[in-house]
C-alpha positions in Angstrom: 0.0 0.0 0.0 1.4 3.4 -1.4 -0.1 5.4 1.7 1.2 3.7 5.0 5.1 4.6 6.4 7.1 1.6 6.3 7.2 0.0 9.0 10.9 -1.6 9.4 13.4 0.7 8.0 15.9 -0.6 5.6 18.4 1.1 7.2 20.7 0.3 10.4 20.3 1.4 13.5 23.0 3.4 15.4 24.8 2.0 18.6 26.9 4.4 20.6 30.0 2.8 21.6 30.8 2.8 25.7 33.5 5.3 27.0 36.2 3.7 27.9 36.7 2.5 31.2 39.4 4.1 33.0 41.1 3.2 36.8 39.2 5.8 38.3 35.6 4.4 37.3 36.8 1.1 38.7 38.0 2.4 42.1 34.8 4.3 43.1 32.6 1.1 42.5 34.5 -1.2 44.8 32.7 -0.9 47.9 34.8 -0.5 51.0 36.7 -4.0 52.0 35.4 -3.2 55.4 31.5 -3.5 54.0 32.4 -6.3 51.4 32.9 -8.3 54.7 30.1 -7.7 56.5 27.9 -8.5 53.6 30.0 -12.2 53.7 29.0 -12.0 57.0 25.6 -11.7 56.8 25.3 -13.9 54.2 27.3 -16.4 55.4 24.4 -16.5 59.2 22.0 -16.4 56.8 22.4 -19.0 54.5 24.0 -21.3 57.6 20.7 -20.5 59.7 18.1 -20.8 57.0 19.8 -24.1 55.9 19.7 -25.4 59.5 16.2 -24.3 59.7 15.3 -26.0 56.3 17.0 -29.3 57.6 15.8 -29.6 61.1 12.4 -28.6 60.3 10.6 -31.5 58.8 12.0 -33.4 61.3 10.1 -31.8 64.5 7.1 -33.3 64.6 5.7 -30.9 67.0 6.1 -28.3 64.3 5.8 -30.5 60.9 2.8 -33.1 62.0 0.6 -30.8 63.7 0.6 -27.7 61.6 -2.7 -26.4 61.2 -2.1 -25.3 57.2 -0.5 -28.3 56.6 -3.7 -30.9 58.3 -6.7 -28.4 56.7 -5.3 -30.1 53.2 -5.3 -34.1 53.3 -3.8 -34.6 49.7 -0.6 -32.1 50.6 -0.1 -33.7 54.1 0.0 -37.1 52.9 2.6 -35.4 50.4 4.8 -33.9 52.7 4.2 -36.7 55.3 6.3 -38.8 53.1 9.7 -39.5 54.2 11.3 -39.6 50.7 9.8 -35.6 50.7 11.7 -34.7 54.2 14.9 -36.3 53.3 14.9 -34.0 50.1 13.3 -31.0 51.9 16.4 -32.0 54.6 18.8 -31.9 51.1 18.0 -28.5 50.2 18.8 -27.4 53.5 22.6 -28.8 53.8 23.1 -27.6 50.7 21.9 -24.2 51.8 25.1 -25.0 54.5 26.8 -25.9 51.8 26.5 -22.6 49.8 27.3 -20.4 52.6 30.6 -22.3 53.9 31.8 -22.6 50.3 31.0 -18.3 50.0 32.9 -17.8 53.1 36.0 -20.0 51.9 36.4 -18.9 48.2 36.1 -15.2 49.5 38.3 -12.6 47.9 38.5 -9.1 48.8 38.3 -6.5 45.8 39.7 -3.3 46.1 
């Protein structure tokens, strides 16, 4: 149709190319080695205490047999009843250790 704009252009688009990065750029976006640690840190309790929470947890029967959300629903408690489902539930908990320990020991500081 003579009247209507094309629609895709037969010719390229343009790309700017990126300044180049000098030393300066790349010092002000290191955080502080002081800060880079205390985010290990943190990350380190957290994924050691979630993963022990994750692993312990379908094991406490207190908790895991008498949950209230967990007994309202017959076909997902006879699910998660299953011992097959705890021991993998218990799985994705050490390796939730795992991750953390293996963060802490292949930490490098960048400055």
């Amino acid at each position: 149709m003579p009247g209507q704009p094309q629609l895709f252009p037969d010719r390229e688009p343009t790309v700017l190319s990126p300044p180049p990065a000098s030393s300066a750029d790349s010092k002000r976006a290191a955080a502080p080695v002081w800060l880079q640690r205390l985010s290990l840190f943190v990350l380190v309790l957290f994924c050691v205490y979630l993963g022990v929470l994750v692993m312990i947890l379908p094991w406490w029967t207190r908790i895991w047999d008498n949950n209230m959300f967990i007994q309202s629903r017959p076909a997902l408690a006879a699910f998660l009843h299953n011992g097959a489902v705890r021991g993998i539930i218990s799985g994705l908990g050490l390796l939730d250790i795992w991750i953390g320990i293996s963060e802490a020991v292949h930490y490098r500081d960048y400055k």
